[in-house]
C-alpha positions in Angstrom: 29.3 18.5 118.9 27.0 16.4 116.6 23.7 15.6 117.8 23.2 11.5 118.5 20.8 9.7 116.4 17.7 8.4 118.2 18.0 4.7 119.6 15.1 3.3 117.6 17.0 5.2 114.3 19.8 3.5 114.9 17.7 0.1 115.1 15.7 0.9 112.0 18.6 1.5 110.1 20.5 -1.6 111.1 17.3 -3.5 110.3 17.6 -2.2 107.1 21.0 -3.1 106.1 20.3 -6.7 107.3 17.3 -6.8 105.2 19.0 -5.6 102.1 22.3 -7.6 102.6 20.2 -10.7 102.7 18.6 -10.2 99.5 21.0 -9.2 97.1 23.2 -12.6 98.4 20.2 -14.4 98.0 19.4 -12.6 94.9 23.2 -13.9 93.9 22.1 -17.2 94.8 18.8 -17.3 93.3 17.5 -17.8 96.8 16.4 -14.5 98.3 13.7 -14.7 100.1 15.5 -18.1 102.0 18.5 -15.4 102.7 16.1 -12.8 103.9 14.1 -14.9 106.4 17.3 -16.3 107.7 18.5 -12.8 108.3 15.8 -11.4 109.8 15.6 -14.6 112.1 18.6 -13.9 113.4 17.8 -10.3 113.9 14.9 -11.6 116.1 17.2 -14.1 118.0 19.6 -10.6 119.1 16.4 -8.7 119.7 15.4 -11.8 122.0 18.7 -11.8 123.8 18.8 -8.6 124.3 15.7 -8.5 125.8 16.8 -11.0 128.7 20.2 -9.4 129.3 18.1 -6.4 130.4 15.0 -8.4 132.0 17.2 -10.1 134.2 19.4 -6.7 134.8 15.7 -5.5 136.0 15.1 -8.0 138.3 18.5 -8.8 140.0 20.4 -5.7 141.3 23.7 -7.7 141.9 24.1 -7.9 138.1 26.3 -5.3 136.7 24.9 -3.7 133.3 25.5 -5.5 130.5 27.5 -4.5 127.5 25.5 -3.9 124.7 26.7 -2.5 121.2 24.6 -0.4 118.6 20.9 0.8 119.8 20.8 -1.1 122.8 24.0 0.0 124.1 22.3 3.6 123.9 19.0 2.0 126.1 21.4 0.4 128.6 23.0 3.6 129.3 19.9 5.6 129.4 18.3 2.8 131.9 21.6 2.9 134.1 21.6 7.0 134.4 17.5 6.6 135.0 18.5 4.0 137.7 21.0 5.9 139.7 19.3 9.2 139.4 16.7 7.6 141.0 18.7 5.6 143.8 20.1 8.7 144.7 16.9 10.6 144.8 15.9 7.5 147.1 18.7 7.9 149.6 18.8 11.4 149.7 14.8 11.1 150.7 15.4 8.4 153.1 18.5 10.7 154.8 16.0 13.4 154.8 13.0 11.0 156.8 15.6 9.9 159.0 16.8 12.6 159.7 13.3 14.1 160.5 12.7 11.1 162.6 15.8 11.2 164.6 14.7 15.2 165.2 11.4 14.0 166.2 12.8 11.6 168.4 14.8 13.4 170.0 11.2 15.9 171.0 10.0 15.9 175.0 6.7 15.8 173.4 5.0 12.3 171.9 4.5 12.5 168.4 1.9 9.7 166.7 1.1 9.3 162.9 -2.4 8.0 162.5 -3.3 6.8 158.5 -6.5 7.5 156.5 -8.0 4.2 158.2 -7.3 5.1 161.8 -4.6 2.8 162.3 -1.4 4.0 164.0 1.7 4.1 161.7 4.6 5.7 163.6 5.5 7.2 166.9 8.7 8.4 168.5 10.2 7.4 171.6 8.4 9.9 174.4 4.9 8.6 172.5 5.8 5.3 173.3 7.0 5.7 176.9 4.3 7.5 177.6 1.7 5.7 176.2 3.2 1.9 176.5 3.4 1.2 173.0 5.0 -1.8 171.7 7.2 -2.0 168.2 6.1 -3.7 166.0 2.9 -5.4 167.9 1.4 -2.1 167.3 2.1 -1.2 164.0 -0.9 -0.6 162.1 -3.3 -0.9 164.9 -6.3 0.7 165.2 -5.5 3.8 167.8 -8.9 3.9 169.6 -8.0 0.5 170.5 -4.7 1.8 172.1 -6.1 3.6 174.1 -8.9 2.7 176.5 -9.9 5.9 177.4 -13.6 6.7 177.7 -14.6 8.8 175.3 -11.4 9.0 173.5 -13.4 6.9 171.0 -16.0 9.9 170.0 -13.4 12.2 170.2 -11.3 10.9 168.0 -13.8 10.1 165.0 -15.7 14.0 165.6 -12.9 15.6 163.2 -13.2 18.8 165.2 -10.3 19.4 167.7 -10.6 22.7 169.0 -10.0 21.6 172.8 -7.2 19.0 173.8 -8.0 15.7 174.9 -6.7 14.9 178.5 -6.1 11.5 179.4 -3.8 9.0 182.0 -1.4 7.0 180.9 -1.5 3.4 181.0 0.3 3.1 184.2 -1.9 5.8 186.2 0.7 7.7 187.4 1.1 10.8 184.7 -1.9 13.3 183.0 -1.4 13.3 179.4 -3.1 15.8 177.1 -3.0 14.8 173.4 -3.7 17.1 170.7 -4.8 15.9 167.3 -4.5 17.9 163.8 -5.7 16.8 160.6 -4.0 16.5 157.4 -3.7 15.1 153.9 -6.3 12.3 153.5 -7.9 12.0 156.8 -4.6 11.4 157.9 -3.6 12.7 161.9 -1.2 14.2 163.9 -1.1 13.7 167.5 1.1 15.4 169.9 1.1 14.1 173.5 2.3 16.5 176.4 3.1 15.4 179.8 1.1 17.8 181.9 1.1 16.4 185.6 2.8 19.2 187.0 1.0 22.0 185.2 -2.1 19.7 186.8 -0.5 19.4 190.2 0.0 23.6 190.3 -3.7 23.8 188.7 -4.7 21.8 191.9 -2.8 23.8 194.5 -4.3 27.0 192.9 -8.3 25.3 192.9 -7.9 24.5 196.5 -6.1 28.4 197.5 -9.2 29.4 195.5 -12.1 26.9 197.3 -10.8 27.5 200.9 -10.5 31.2 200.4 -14.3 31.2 198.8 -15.1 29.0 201.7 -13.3 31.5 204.0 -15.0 34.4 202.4 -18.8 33.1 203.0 -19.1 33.3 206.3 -18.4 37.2 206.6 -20.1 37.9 203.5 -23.2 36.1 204.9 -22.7 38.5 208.3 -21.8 41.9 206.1 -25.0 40.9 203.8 -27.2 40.4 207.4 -26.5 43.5 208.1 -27.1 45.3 205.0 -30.5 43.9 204.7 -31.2 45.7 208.2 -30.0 49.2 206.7 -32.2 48.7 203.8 -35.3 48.3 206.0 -34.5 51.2 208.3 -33.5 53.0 205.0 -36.6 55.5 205.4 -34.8 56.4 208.9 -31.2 57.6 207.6 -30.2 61.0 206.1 -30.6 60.7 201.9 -26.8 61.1 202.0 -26.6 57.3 202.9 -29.0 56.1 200.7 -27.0 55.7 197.8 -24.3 54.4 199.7 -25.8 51.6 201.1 -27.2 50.8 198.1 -24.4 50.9 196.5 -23.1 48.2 199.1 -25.8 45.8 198.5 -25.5 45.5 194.9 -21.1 44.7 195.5 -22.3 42.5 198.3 -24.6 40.6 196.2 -22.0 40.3 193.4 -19.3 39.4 196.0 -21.6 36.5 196.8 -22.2 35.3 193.5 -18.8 35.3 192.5 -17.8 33.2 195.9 -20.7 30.9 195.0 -19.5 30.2 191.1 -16.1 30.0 193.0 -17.0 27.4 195.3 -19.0 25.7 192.2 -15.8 25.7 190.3 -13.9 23.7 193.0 -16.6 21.4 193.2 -16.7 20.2 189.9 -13.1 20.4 189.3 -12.5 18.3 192.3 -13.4 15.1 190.9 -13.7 13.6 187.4 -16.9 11.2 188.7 -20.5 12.1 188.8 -21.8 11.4 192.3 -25.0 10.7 191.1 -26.6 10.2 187.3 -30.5 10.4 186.6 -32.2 10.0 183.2 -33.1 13.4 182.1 -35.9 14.7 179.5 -33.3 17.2 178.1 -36.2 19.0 176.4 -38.3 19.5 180.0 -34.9 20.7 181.2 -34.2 23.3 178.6 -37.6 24.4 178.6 -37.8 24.8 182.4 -34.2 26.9 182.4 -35.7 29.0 179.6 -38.9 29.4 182.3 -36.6 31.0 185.0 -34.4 33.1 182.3 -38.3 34.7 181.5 -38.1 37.8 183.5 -34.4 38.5 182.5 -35.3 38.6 179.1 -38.8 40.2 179.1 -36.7 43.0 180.7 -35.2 43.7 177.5 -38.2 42.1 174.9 -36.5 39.2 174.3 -37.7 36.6 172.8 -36.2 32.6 174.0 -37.3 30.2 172.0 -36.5 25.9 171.8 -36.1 23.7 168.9 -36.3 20.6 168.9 -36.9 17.1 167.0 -37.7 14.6 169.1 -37.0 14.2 172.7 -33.6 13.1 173.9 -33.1 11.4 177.4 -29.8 11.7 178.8 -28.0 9.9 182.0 -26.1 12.8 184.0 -26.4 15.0 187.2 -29.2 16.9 186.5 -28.4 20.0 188.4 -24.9 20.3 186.9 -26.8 20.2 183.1 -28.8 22.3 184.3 -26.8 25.1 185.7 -25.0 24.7 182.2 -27.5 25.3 180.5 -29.1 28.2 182.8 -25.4 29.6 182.5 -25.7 29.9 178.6 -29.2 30.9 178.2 -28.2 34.4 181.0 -24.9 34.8 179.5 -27.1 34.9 176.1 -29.3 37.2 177.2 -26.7 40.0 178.6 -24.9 40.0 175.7 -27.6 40.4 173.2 -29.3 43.7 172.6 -32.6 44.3 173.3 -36.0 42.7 171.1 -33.1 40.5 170.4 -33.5 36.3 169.8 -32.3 33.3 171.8 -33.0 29.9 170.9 -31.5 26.6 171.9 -32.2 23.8 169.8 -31.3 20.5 170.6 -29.8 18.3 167.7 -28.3 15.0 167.1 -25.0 13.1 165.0 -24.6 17.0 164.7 -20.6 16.5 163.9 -19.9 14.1 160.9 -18.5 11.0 161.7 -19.8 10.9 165.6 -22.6 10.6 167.5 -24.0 11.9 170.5 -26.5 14.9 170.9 -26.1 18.7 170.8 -27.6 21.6 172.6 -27.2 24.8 171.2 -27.5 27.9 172.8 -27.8 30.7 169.5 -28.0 34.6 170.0 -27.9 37.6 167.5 -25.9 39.7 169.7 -22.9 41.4 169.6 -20.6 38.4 168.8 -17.2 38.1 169.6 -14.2 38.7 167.5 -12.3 36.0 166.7 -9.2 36.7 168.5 -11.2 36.0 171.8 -12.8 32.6 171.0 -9.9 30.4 172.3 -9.7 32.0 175.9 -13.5 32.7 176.4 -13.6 29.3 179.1 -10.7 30.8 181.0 -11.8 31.9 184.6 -12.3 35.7 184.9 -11.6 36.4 181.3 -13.1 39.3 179.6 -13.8 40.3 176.0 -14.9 43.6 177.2 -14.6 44.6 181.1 -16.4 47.7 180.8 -19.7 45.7 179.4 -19.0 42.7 181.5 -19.5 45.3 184.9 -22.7 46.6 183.4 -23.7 42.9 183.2 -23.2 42.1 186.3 -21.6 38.6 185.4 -18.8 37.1 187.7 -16.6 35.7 184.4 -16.6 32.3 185.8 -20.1 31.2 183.8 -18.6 29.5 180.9 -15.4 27.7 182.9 -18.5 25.8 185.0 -20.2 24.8 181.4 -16.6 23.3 180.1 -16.2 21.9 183.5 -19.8 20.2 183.5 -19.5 18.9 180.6 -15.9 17.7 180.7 -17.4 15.5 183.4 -19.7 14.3 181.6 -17.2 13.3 178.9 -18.4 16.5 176.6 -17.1 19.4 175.2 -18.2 22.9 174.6 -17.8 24.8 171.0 -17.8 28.3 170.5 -18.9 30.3 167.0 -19.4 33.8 166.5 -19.1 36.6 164.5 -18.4 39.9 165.4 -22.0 42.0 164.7 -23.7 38.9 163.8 -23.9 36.7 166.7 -22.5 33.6 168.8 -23.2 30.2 169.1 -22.3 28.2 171.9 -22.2 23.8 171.5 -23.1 21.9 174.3 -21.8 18.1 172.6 -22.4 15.0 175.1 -21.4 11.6 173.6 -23.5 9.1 172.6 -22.7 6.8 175.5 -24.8 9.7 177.7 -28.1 9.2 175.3 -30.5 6.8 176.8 -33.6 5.4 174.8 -36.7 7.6 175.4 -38.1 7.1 179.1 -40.0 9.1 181.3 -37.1 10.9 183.5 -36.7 10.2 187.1 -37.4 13.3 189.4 -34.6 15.5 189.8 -33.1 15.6 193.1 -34.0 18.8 195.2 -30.2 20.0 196.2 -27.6 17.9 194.2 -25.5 21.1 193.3 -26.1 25.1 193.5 -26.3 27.2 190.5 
């Protein structure tokens, strides 16, 4: 099979045997270069028709392709393959979107596209049941002002979504949790899960566990009583009991400080709302946690150190910040070897793209592999139960910081590396931040630690 000419061959050569047919009969004529501007003219006038044939082929689909003979014949077709190759490409990527959609929409989970610029661009049907969105009023709204939701705002622009965001939906009656993933260009994804009855059985279990713990006190208090006695009539039993009873008042003790962070646990996770907010020096708060941790660590030559900028006042329950805190700095302290370092540091717009303030409780202790760092807040959970009894802790100390701060529309972070050491991020929003102020005294019982 020969091989076809190139189109703008084809076209040169026709231009050529224009050109020399006009001059040799002008030549015949004695008027060649009247012959030659004539032909070329009407070159131009085909070249010029040709052209709007295919402009208007461009611009008006309903036009069939025009016949064309020669050089543009061989464009035309080249165009029309280039055209349906393409439609085709089109349709067969539109089946595939709506197909994906019509999968997506068929999900029990809500599924929103957010764009580069934060506005929402798609959502199936469960999204916008669930959330009460409207098509096409809220095309290409901004989401955080779909959703009025405090502290959604924060969340949203932080760019760091290691925890779930759990919200109500508009009509008060269902507890959504939406989780967000970033891709592309500072595009999101956001799934939405209905999670009221997971909530509702969460409930039932928090009040088995609170009335139980309540249950539990009273003896404990009595066993405890009694215990005390042995140990000072000690001197008077035979050495056989000695290590008995002793042995009894260290579980007993234990016993009660698990009931306690039980009891501690219910209370916070009882209700969303702070009973009572104070402006806090966050600095005079660390520092005076640090105080009370003194004797742990000199027990093992630690050293607890604070960094800081410039002071930060916060509005929250003191006593709830506080037993965070006191919660990180012990937890630090167990599981860092001894001469080891703690230091919490208090920093601000730590995340890019938000504000708000950050304490950070930072150890060179063992670390934690990776594989743990998602379930560390989980009540009772332990990396390592054989450590965690020489401790002494109760495994509830880092669900009461996630709770505390959840109320206080925060979140906790956890880093670590295995060998290397941990890093725990205590982020409050900036809504909690107050301009600098002298703090109002804490109250003497608001909460037991």
């Amino acid at each position: 099979m020969l091989k076809q000419k190139p189109a703008w061959l084809l076209e040169l050569n026709r231009l050529t045997v224009i050109f020399v047919l006009a001059f040799l009969l002008g030549w015949l004529l004695n008027e060649k270069w009247l012959f030659v501007s004539i032909g070329l003219s009407l070159y131009a006038a085909n070249v010029v028709w040709q052209f709007r044939k295919l402009d208007r082929w461009f611009n008006d689909e309903t036009i069939d392709v025009p016949e064309a003979a020669g050089a543009w014949g061989s464009i035309l077709d080249k165009a029309y393959n280039m055209q349906r190759k393409g439609s085709e490409a089109k349709a067969q990527l539109q089946a595939i979107i709506n197909r994906s959609r019509a999968s997506i929409n068929a999900f029990q989970e809500g599924v929103l596209l957010v764009d580069a610029h934060s506005n929402l661009d798609w959502w199936n049907k469960t999204a916008g049941k669930m959330l009460g969105l409207q098509y096409p009023k809220d095309v290409s709204q901004p989401m955080v002002n779909l959703i009025r939701e405090p502290g959604f705002k924060d969340y949203f622009f932080r760019k760091s979504y290691l925890e779930p965001m759990v919200i109500k939906s508009p009509d008060n009656e269902k507890t959504l949790q939406i989780q967000f993933t970033l891709f592309g260009d500072e595009e999101r994804l956001l799934v939405v899960r209905d999670i009221s009855r997971i909530q509702r059985l969460e409930q039932v279990r928090s009040d088995f566990v609170a009335n139980v713990s309540h249950e539990l006190k009273t003896p404990l208090t009595v066993i405890r009583g009694y215990l005390e006695t042995f140990f000072d009539q000690i001197h008077t039993f035979d050495r056989q009991w000695h290590r008995p009873v002793k042995s009894m008042g260290e579980q007993a003790m234990r016993m009660d400080a698990l009931v306690d962070d039980l009891l501690l646990l219910s209370k916070l996770e009882s209700s969303d709302q702070l009973h009572q907010e104070l402006k806090i020096d966050l600095a005079e708060l660390i520092q005076g946690a640090l105080e009370e941790c003194t004797m742990l660590a000199e027990k093992k030559n630690q050293l607890l150190q604070l960094k800081f900028e410039q002071p930060v006042t916060l509005l929250g329950a003191y006593n709830e910040i506080r037993s965070a805190i006191i919660n990180l700095i012990v937890n630090a302290i167990k599981y860092t070897p001894e001469q080891g370092t703690i230091s919490v540091s208090i920093e601000k717009g730590l995340f890019e793209d938000s504000e708000g303030v950050a304490v950070i409780v930072e150890d060179n202790g063992f670390g934690i592999e990776e594989k743990h760092l998602s379930r560390l807040t989980e009540r009772f959970y332990r990396v390592d139960r054989s450590r965690s009894l020489e401790t002494g802790g109760t495994g509830l100390g880092l669900a009461i910081v996630k709770h505390v701060l959840l109320r206080h529309q925060g979140a906790l972070e956890i880093e670590s590396k295995y060998g290397v050491g941990s890093r725990f991020i205590c982020w409050l929003p900036n809504e909690r931040v107050l301009p600098l102020e002298a703090p109002a005294q804490a109250p003497l019982a608001e909460l037991s630690s």
